[in-house]
C-alpha positions in Angstrom: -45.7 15.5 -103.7 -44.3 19.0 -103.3 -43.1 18.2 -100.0 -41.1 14.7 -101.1 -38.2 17.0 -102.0 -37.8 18.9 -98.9 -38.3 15.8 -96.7 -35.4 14.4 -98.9 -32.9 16.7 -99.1 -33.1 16.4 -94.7 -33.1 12.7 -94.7 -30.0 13.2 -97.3 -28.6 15.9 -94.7 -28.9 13.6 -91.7 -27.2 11.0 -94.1 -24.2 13.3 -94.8 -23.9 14.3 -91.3 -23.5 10.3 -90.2 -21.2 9.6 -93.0 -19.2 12.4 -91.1 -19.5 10.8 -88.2 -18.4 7.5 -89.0 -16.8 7.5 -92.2 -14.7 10.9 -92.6 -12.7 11.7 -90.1 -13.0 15.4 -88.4 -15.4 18.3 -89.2 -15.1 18.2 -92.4 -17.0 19.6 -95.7 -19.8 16.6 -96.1 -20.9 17.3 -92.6 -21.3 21.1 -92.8 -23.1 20.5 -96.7 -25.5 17.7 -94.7 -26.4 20.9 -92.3 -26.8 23.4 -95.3 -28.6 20.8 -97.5 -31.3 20.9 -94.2 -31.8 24.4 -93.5 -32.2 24.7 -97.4 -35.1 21.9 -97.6 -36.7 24.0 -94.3 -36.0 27.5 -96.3 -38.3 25.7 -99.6 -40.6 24.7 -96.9 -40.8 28.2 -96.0 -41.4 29.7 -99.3 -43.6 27.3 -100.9 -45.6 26.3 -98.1 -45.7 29.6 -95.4 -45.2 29.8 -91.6 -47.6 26.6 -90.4 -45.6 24.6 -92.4 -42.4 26.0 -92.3 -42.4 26.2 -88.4 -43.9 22.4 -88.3 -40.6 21.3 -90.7 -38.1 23.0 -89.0 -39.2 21.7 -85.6 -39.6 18.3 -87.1 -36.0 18.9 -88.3 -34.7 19.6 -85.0 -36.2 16.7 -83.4 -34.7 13.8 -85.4 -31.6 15.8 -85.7 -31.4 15.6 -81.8 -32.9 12.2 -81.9 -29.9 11.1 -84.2 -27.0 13.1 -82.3 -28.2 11.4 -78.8 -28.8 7.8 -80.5 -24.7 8.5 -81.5 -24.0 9.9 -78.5 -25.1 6.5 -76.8 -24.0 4.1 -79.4 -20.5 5.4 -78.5 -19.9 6.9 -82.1 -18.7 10.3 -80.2 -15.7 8.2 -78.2 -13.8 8.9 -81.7 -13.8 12.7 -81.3 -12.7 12.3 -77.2 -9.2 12.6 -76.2 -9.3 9.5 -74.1 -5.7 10.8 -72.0 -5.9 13.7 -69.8 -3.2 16.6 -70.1 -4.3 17.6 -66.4 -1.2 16.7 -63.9 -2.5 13.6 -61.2 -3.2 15.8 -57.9 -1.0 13.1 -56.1 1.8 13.2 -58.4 2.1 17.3 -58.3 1.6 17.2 -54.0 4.3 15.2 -54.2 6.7 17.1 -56.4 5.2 20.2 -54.4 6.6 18.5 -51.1 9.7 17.5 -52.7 9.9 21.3 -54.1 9.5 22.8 -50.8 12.2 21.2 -48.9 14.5 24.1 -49.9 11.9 26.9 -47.5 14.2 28.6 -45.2 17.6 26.9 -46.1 20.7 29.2 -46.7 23.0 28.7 -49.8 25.4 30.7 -51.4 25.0 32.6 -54.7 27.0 30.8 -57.3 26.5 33.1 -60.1 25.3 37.0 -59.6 21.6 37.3 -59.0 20.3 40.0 -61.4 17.8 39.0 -60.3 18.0 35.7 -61.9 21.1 32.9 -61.5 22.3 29.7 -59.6 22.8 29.1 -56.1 24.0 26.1 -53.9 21.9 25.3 -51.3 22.0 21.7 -49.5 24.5 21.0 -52.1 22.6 21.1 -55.0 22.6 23.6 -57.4 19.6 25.3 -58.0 18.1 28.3 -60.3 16.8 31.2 -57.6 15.1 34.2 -58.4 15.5 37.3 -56.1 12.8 39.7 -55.1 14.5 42.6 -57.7 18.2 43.0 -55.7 21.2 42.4 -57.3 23.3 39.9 -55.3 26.7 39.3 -56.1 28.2 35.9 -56.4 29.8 34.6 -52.7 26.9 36.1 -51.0 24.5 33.8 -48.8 21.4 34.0 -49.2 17.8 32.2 -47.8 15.0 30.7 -50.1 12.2 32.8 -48.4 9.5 31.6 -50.6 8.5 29.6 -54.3 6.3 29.1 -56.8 5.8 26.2 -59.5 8.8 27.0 -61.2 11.1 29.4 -59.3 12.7 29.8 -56.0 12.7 33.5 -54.5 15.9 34.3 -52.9 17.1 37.1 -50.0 20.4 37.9 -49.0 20.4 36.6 -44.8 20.9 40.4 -43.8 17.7 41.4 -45.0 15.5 38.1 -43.8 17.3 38.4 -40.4 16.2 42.4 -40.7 12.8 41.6 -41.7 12.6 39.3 -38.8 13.5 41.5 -36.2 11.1 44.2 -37.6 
């Protein structure tokens, strides 16, 4: 008899925790008092029954709380929680805009704006948002996109690629 009210107050936990599940949406307060409600009917199992007993409910706990979270987990009830869209890019998609990106490698342009180090040049006709490597460049100049990154194109004015290169 003393242990109907322990074994209760779990099964009463266990119910909370489904009608969290299924009924209220998010982690919200009647699945958090279904977990306390358990560990408290485990804690009076402790104290008024010792160690043996307290050890044999917590472990019994544990059990048909992992019994009911994979019987949920396989009935589907967790596909509520899941973000069924991905924020991930599609790899085919970004090699794409990558190969797209990269057709300005190597090209010269001309510096609409000043690069310090940040501004617009033209290059193939379009105009574009370049970065330099830290130089100031001054508006006329030509320059070469010598490399890039997901969002920026790095700049050089041609005297100093054509000096690198001969280096």
């Amino acid at each position: 008899m003393e242990l109907l009210l322990p074994i209760a107050l779990i099964l009463v936990g266990l119910g909370l925790i489904l009608i969290e599940v299924y009924l209220v949406p998010g982690f919200n307060v009647v699945g958090v008092l279904g977990f306390l409600l358990m560990l408290f009917a485990v804690g009076v199992v402790f104290a008024e029954r010792g160690v043996g007993w307290g050890l044999t409910a917590l472990l019994g706990t544990m059990l048909v709380t992992a019994g009911m979270f994979y019987w949920l987990w396989t009935s589907g009830a967790w596909d509520r929680f899941i973000l069924e869209t991905t924020l991930q890019a599609d790899e085919e998609r970004v090699t794409r805009e990558s190969e797209y990106r990269s057709r300005y490698l190597g090209k010269l342009g001309v510096a609409v704006t000043p690069l310090r180090p940040t501004g617009i040049a033209e290059i193939d006709g379009e105009r574009i948002e370049v970065v330099t490597e830290g130089a100031f460049i001054a508006a006329g100049s030509e320059v070469r996109v010598v490399a890039m990154d997901r969002r920026r194109y790095f700049v050089r004015l041609t005297d100093t690629v054509s000096q690198d290169a001969t280096e």
